[in-house]
TORKOL-4160 file (C-alpha; in steps of 0.2 Angstrom, whole numbers, padded with zeros to 4 digits, m for minus):
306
<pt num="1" X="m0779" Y="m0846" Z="0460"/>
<pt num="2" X="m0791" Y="m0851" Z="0447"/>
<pt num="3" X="m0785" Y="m0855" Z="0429"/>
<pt num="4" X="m0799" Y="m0861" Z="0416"/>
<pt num="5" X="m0797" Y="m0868" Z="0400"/>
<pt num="6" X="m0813" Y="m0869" Z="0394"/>
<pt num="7" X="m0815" Y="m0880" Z="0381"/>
<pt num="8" X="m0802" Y="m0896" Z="0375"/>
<pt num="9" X="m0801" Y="m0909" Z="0365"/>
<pt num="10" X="m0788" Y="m0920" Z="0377"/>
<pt num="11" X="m0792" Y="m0935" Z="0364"/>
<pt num="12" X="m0784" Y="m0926" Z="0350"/>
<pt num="13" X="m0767" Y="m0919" Z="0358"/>
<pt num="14" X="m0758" Y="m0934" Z="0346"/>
<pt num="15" X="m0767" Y="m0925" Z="0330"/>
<pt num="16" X="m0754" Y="m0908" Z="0334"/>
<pt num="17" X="m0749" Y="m0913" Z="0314"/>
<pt num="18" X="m0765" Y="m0907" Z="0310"/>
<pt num="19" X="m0763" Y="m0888" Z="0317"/>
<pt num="20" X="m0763" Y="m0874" Z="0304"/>
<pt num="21" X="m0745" Y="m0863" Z="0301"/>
<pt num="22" X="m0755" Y="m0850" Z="0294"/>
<pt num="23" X="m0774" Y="m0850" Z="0293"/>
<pt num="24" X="m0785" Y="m0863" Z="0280"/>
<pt num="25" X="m0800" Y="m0867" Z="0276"/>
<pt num="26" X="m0812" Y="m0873" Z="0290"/>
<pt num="27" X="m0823" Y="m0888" Z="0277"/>
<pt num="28" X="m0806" Y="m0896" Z="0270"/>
<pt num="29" X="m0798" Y="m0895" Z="0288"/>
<pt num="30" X="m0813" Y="m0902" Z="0296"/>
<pt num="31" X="m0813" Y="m0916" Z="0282"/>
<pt num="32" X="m0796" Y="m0923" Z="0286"/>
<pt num="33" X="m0799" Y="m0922" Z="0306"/>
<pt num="34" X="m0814" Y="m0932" Z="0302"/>
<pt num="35" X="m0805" Y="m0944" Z="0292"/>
<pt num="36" X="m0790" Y="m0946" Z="0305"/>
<pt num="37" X="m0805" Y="m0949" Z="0319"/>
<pt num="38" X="m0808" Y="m0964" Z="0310"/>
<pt num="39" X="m0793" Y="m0973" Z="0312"/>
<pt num="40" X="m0786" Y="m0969" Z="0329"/>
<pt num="41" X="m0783" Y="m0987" Z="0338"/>
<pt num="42" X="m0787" Y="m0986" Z="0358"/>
<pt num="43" X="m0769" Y="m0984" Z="0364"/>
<pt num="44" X="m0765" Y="m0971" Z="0353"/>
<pt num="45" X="m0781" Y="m0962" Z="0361"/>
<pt num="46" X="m0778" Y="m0965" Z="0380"/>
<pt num="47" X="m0758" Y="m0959" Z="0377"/>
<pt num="48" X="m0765" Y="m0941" Z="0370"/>
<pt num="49" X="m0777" Y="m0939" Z="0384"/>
<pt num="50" X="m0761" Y="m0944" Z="0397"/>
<pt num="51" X="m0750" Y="m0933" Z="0384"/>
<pt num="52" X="m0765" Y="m0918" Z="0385"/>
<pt num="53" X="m0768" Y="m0918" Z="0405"/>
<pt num="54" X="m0748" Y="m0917" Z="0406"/>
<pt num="55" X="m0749" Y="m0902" Z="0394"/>
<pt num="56" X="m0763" Y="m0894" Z="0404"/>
<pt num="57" X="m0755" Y="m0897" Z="0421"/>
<pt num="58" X="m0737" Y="m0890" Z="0415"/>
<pt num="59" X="m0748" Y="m0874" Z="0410"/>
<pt num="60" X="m0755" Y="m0871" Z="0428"/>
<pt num="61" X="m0773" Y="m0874" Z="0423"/>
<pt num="62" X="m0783" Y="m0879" Z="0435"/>
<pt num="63" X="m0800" Y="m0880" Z="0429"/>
<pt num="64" X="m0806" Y="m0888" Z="0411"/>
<pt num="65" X="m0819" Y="m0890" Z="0400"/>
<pt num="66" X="m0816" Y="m0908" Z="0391"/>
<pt num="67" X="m0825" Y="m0915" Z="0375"/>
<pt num="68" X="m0824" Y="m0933" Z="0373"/>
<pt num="69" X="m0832" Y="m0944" Z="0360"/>
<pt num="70" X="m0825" Y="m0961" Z="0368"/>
<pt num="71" X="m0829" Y="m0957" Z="0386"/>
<pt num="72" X="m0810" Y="m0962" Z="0390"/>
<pt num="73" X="m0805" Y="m0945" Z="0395"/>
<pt num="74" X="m0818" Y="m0946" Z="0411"/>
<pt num="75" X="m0808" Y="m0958" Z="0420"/>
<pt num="76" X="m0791" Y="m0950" Z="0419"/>
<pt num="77" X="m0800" Y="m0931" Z="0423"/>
<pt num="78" X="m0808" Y="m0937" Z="0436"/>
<pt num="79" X="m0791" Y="m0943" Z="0445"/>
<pt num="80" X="m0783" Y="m0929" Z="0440"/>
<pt num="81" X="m0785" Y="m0918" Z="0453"/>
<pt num="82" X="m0792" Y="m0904" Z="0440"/>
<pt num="83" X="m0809" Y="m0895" Z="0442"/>
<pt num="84" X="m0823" Y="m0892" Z="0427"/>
<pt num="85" X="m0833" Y="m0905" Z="0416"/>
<pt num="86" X="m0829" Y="m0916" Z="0404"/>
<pt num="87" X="m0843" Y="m0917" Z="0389"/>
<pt num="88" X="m0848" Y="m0933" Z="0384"/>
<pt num="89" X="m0850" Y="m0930" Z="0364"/>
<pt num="90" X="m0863" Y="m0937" Z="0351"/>
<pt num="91" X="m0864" Y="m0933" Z="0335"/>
<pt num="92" X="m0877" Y="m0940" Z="0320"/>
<pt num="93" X="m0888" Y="m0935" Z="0306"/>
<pt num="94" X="m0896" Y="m0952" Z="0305"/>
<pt num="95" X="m0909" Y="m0949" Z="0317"/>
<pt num="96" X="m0909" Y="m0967" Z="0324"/>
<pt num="97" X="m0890" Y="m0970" Z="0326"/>
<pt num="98" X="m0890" Y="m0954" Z="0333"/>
<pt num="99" X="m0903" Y="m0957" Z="0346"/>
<pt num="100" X="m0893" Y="m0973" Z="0350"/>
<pt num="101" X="m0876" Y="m0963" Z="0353"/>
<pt num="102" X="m0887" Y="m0952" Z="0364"/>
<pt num="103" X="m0894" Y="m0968" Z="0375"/>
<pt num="104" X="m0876" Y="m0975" Z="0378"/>
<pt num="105" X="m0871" Y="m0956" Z="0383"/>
<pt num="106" X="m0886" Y="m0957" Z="0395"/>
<pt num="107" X="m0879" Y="m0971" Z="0404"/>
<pt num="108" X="m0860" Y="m0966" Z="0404"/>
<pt num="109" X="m0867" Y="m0951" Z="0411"/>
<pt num="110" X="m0877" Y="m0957" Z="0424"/>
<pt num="111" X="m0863" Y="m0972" Z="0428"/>
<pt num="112" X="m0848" Y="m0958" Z="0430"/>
<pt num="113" X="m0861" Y="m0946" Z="0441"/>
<pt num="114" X="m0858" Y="m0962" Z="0454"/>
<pt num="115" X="m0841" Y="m0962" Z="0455"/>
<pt num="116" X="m0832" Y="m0960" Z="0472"/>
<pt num="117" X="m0822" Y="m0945" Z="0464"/>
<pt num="118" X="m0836" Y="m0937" Z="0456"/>
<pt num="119" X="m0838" Y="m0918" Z="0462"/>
<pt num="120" X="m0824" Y="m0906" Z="0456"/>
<pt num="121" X="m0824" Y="m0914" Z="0439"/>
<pt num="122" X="m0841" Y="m0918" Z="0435"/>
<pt num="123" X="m0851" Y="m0925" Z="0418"/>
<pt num="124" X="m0862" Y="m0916" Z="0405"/>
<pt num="125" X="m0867" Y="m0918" Z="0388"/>
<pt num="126" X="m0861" Y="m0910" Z="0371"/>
<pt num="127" X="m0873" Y="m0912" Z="0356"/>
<pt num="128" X="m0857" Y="m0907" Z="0342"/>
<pt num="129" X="m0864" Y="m0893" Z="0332"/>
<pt num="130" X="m0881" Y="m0888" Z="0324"/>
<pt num="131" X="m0875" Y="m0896" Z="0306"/>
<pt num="132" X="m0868" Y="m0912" Z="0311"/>
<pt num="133" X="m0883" Y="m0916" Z="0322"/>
<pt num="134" X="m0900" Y="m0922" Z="0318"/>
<pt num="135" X="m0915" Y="m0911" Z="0326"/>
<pt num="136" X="m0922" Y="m0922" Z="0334"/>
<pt num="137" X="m0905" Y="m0927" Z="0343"/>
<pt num="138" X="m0904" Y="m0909" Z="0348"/>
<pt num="139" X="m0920" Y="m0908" Z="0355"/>
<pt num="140" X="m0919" Y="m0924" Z="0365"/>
<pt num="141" X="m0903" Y="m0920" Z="0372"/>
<pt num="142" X="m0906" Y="m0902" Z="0376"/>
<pt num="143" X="m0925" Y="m0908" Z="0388"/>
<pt num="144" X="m0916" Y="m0924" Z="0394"/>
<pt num="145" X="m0900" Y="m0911" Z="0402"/>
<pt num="146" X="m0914" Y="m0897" Z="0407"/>
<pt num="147" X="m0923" Y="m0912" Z="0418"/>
<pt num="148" X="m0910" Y="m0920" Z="0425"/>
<pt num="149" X="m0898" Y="m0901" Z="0426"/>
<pt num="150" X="m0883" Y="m0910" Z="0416"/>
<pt num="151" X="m0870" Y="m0897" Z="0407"/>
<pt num="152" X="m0873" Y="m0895" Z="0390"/>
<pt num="153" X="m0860" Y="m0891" Z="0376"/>
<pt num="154" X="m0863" Y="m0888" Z="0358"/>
<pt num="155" X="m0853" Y="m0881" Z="0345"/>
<pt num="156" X="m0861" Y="m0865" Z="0338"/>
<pt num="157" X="m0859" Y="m0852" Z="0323"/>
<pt num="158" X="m0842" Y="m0856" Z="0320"/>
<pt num="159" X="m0837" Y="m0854" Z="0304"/>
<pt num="160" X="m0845" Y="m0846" Z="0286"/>
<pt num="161" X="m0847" Y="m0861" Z="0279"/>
<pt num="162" X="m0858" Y="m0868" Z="0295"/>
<pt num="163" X="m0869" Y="m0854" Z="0291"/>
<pt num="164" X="m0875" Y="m0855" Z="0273"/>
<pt num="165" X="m0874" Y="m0876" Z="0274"/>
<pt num="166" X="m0889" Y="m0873" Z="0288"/>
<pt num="167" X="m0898" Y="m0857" Z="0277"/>
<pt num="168" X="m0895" Y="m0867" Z="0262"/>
<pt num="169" X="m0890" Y="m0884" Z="0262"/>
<pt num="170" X="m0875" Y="m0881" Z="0253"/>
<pt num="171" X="m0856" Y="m0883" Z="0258"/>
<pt num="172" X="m0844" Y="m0870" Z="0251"/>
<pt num="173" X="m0830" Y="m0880" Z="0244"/>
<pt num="174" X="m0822" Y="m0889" Z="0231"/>
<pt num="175" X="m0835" Y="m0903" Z="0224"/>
<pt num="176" X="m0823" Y="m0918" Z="0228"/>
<pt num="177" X="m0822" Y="m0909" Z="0246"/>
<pt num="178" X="m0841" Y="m0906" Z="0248"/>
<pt num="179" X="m0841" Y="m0927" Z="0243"/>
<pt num="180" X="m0832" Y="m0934" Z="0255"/>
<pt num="181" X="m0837" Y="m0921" Z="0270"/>
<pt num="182" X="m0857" Y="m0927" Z="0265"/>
<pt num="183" X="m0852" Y="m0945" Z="0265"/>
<pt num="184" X="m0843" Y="m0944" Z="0282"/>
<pt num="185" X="m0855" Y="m0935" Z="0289"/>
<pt num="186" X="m0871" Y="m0941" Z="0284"/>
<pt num="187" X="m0879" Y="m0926" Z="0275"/>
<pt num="188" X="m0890" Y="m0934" Z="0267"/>
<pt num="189" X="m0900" Y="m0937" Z="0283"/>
<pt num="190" X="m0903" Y="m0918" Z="0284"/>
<pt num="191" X="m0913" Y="m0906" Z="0278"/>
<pt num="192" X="m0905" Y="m0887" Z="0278"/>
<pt num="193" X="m0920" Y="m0878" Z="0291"/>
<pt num="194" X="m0915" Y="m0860" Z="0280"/>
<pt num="195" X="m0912" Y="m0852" Z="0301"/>
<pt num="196" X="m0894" Y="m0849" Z="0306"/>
<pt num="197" X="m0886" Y="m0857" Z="0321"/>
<pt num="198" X="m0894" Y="m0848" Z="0336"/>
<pt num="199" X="m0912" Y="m0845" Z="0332"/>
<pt num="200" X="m0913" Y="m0864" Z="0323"/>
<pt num="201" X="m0904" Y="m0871" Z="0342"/>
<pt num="202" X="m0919" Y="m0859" Z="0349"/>
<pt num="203" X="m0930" Y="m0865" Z="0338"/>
<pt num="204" X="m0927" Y="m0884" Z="0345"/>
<pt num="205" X="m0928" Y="m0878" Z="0364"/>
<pt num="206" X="m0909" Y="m0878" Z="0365"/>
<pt num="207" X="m0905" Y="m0863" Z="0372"/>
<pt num="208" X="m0917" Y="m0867" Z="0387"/>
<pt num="209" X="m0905" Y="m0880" Z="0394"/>
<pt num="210" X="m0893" Y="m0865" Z="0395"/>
<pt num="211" X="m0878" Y="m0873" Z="0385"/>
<pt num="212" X="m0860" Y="m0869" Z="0383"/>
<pt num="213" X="m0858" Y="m0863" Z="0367"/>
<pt num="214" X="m0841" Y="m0864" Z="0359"/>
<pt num="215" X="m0835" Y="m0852" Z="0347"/>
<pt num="216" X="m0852" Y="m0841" Z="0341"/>
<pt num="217" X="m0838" Y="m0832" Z="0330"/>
<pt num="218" X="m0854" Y="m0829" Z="0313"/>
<pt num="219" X="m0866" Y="m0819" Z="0324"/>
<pt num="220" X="m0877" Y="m0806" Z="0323"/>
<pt num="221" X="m0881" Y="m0792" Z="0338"/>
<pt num="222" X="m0898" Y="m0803" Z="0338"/>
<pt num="223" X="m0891" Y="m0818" Z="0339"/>
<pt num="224" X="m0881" Y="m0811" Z="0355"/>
<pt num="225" X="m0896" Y="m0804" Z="0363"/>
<pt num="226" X="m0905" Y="m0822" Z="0359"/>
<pt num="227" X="m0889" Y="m0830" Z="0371"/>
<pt num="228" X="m0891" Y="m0817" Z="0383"/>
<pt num="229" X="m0910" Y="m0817" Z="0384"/>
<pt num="230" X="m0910" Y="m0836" Z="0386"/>
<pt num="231" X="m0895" Y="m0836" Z="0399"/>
<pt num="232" X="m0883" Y="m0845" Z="0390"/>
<pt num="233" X="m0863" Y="m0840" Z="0392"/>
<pt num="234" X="m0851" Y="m0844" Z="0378"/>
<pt num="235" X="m0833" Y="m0851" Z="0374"/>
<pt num="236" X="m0820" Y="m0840" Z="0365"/>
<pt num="237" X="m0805" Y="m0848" Z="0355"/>
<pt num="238" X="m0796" Y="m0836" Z="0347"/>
<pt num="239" X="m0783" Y="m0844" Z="0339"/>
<pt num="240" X="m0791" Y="m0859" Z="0333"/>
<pt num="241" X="m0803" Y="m0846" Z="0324"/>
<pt num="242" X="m0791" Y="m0836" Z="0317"/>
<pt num="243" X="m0781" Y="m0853" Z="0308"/>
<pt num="244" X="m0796" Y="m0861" Z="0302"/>
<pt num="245" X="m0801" Y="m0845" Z="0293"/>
<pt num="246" X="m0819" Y="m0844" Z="0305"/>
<pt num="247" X="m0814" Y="m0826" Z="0307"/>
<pt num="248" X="m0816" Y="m0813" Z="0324"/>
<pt num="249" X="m0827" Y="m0816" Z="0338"/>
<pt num="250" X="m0837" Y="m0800" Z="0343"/>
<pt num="251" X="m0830" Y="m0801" Z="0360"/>
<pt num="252" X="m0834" Y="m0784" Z="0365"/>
<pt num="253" X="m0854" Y="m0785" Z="0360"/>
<pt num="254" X="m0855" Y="m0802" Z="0371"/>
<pt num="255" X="m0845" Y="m0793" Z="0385"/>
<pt num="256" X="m0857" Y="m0777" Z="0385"/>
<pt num="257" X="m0873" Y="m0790" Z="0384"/>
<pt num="258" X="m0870" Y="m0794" Z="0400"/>
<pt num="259" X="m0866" Y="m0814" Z="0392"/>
<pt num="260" X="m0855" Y="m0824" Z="0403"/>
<pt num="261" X="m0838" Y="m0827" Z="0391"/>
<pt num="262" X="m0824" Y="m0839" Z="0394"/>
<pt num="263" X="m0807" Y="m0844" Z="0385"/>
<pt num="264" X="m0802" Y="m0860" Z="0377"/>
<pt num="265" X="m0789" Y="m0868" Z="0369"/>
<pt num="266" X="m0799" Y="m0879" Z="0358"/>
<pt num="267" X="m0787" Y="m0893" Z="0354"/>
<pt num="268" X="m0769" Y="m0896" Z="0349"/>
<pt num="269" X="m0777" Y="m0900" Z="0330"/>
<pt num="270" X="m0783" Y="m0883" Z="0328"/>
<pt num="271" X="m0772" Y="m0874" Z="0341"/>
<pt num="272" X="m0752" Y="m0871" Z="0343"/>
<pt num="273" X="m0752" Y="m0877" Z="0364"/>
<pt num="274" X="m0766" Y="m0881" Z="0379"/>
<pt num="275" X="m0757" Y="m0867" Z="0387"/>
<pt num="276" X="m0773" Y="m0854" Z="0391"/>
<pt num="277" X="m0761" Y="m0840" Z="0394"/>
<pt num="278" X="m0755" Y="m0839" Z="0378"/>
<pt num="279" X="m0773" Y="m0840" Z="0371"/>
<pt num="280" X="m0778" Y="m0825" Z="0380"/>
<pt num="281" X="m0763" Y="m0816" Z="0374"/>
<pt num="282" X="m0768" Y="m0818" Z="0358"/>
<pt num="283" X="m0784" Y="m0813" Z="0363"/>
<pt num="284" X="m0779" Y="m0796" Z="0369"/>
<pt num="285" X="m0770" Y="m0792" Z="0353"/>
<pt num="286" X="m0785" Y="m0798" Z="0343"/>
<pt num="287" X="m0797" Y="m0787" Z="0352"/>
<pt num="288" X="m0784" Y="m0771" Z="0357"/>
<pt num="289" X="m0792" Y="m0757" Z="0357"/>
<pt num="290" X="m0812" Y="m0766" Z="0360"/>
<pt num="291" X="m0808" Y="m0772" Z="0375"/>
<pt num="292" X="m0799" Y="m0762" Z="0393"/>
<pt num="293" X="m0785" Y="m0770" Z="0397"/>
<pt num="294" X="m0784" Y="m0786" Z="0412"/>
<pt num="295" X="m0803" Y="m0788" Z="0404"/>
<pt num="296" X="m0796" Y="m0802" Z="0396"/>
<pt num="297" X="m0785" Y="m0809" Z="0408"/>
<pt num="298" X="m0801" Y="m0808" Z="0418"/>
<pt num="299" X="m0810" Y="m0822" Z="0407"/>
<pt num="300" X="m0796" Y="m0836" Z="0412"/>
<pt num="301" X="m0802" Y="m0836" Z="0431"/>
<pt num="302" X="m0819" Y="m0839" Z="0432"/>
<pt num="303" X="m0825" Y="m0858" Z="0436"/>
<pt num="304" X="m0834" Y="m0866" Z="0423"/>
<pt num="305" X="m0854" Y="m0867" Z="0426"/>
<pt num="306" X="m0861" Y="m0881" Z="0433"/>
């Protein structure tokens, strides 16, 4: 039986500290994450991908969808038996350190599709989200995984505050807050493109490599028919939505759009547990009375596409 999580972060299980009780504000949530990102010694990163896949494993998954920034989760995926990809991510709003993260992504890429293993876990490419990547790094990424038909991931219309900081430049928060989260980031590489999430990705030729968008909670019946038009499919995480105060996903306009929708846990920093059947649980409670009942059960047991 196939059981998908769609979208992890095995290299964050050891920041479970950093999951909500009750929901918070996305921009100071993702401040501190970035912070923590920053300090992690080697060690303490393999142990939360061992720590993760155990988690995963113990919940009867049997096919994932991994994000890793450090590359060290490709090695223990693809031992482990499971099916899915794992995303190498880059992320970058200098355009030429960016392009460089994308280059050494290239080559991981290209290096793991050679490995004797290689084949029910397989490689593809996340570009992290429309504000935290420079255009040209979008654009780049998104032609270079058409040509050689790599997976792509991104991040997409997550939260409130992802829309008016790409409509106007501004982050919705506190000033020290909007400080810190510019300075980690790079802001001042950017240039707001006044478009929200889906048309600017469109804009850039995104959507033509067909990603895997994660989230797409802040959209419009436009932007859905956009993702649909355009054959994309997307990720839904409800719970880490609902903690990080990104608000409801339109499930039920996605599911009558004909776009292809799948669960995920997100990670232990934004979720309570890996475990995908408690996700969809909270999934049918969220959207009782949008969606029959078993629809949602439904979107746990399709493979990942590839």
């Amino acid at each position: 039986m196939i059981l998908t999580n769609a979208h992890t972060h095995l290299e964050l299980t050891h920041l479970k500290r950093l999951c909500p009780k009750t929901p918070v504000e996305f921009v100071p949530w993702l401040r501190r994450l970035i912070w923590e990102l920053r300090q992690r010694p080697e060690p303490v990163i393999q142990a939360s991908i061992e720590e993760g896949l155990a988690l995963l494993k113990a919940a009867g998954v049997t096919h994932v969808g991994d994000i890793s920034v450090t590359g060290h989760s490709v090695g223990p995926l693809l031992h482990s038996g499971l099916n899915g990809v794992v995303f190498i991510e880059v992320v970058g709003l200098n355009p030429q350190v960016a392009l460089e993260r994308f280059e050494k992504a290239k080559q991981l890429i290209q290096k793991t599709k050679d490995h004797p293993e290689y084949g029910p876990m397989q490689v593809g490419l996340s570009l992290h989200a429309p504000y935290s990547c420079h255009p040209e790094l979008l654009r780049t990424g998104a032609k270079w995984c058409r040509e050689e038909k790599i997976p792509l991931c991104i991040h997409a219309a997550e939260s409130p505050a992802e829309i008016q900081f790409l409509m106007e430049g501004k982050i919705p928060s506190t000033s020290w807050i909007t400080r810190r989260l510019a300075g980690l980031l790079g802001f001042n590489h950017f240039q707001a493109p006044k478009m929200r999430p889906l048309p600017y990705l469109a804009s850039l030729g995104v959507l033509d490599a067909q990603p895997l968008l994660v989230h797409t909670v802040q959209v419009t019946d436009e932007d859905i028919q956009l993702i649909a038009d355009t054959g994309s499919s997307v990720v839904h995480c409800p719970r880490s939505n609902h903690l990080l105060s990104c608000g409801r996903m339109p499930l039920e306009t996605f599911l009558a759009a004909g776009v292809p929708v799948y669960l995920g846990t997100d990670s232990l920093a934004s979720s309570p547990s890996l475990d995908i059947r408690e996700e969809a649980a909270f999934a049918a409670e969220l959207h009782e009375g949008r969606i029959k009942p078993g629809r949602i059960e439904a979107l746990i047991q399709d493979p990942l596409p590839l």
